[in-house]
C-alpha positions, 0 to 999 in steps of 0.5 A: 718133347723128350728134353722136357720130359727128362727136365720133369724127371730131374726135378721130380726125382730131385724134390723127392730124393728117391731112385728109380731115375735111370730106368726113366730116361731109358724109355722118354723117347718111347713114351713120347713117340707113344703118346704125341704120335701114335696111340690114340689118347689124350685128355678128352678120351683117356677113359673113353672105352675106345682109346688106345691103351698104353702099360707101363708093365716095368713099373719103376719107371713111372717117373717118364709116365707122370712126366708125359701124362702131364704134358698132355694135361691128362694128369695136372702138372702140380700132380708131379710135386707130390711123387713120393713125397710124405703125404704125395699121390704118385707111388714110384711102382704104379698104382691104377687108383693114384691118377688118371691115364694109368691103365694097370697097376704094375708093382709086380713085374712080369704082368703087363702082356697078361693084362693086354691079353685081357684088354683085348679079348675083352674089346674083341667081346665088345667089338672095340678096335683100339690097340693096346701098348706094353712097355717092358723092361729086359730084365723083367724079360726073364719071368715066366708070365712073360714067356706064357703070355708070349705063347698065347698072344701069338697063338690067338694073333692078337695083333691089337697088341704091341710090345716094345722091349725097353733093351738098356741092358741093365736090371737092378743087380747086374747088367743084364748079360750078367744073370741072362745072357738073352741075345737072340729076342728077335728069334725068341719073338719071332718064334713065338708068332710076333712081327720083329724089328729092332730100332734106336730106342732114342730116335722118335722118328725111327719109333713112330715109324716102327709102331705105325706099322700094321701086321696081322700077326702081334708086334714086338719092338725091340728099343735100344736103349741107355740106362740113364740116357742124357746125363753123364753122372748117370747114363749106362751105368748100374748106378742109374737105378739107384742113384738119387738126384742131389742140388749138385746133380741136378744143376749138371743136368739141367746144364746138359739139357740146354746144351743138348 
């Protein structure tokens, strides 16, 4: 499923010229172990108040969304010719109100966890036991609504929650080591009452496994991921965040698909 979801990426990103591709292809993986193995939701229920719950909070990767929102038929595949196109649907930084299966608008960062926060009290209010999933990014790691949602989600052990750290060492400067150097997350996690683990971020089985886990405390997954990850071009490079996917690019990289 992830070739496919990275084939939908290249085209997409291709047709509509614009950037954004490298952040992406650091979470398929992610997503799919998410959406095909995990988290209760699929186009019969996607607005039913019991599903699960899954948000993108490092927006700029909607791209690896749509992609997976498609191939589970929640949002129509033709949907995706008209990602930032004149006259398209789909923005590149989520908009709730653009289609369906989108659970939070997240153009500015830092705010998926308070969101999750509040899905969960408010199911707690109205007895609905479904999980909720935040996806954010390390360089999105450094603002300050993350550390305050940390502390409150681990005081109140909301265990609904789950956040999985898109870990591909690269935000939108610098490698990330190079404006924070974060390499202590398991402890900082850790200290904020979170349930820790720290897997490959491109191995579906490892994440599935990671996300089954059940714990009466909130969980944090640390995902080791590459910026890029599946294209030589691009992979683990600065440049992935920018770069745009040209005829020449796109015919290497569905080259490098069907060898994989």
């Amino acid at each position: 499923m992830h070739k496919k979801i990275r084939e939908l990426i290249l085209k997409c990103a291709n047709s509509s010229k614009a950037s954004h591709v490298g952040s992406a292809l650091s979470i398929v993986e992610i997503l799919e172990a998410l959406y095909f193995n995990v988290a209760n939701i699929s186009k019969d229920n996607f607005n039913k108040p019991n599903r699960d719950r899954i948000i993108l909070s490092k927006g700029h990767g909607s791209l690896a969304l749509y992609a997976t929102l498609a191939l589970k038929n929640i949002i129509p595949m033709e949907a995706l010719d008209k990602y930032l196109v004149d006259g398209g649907v789909l923005p590149c930084h989520i908009d709730m109100q653009s289609a369906n299966g989108l659970e939070a608008s997240t153009g500015s960062l830092g705010h998926g966890l308070g969101i999750a926060e509040g899905f969960v009290l408010s199911n707690r209010l109205k007895n609905i036991n479904s999980r909720i999933f935040v996806i954010i990014g390390d360089g999105e790691f450094q603002e300050g609504s993350i550390m305050e949602a940390l502390n409150s989600i681990g005081s109140l052990k909301l265990n609904e929650i789950t956040v999985i750290l898109d870990n591909n060492k690269f935000q939108a400067s610098a490698a990330t080591k190079d404006v924070a150097d974060v390499n202590n997350y398991e402890k900082i996690f850790s200290a904020f009452g979170f349930d820790v683990e720290s897997v490959d971020g491109h191995n579906v089985d490892l994440l599935t496994k990671a996300l089954n886990k059940k714990s009466q405390k909130p969980t944090a997954i640390i995902a080791n991921t590459l910026k890029g990850k599946g294209f030589s071009f691009m992979e683990d490079t600065l440049e992935s965040h920018y770069i745009k996917i040209d005829d020449e690019k796109m015919k290497i990289g569905l080259t490098e698909l069907e060898n994989v």
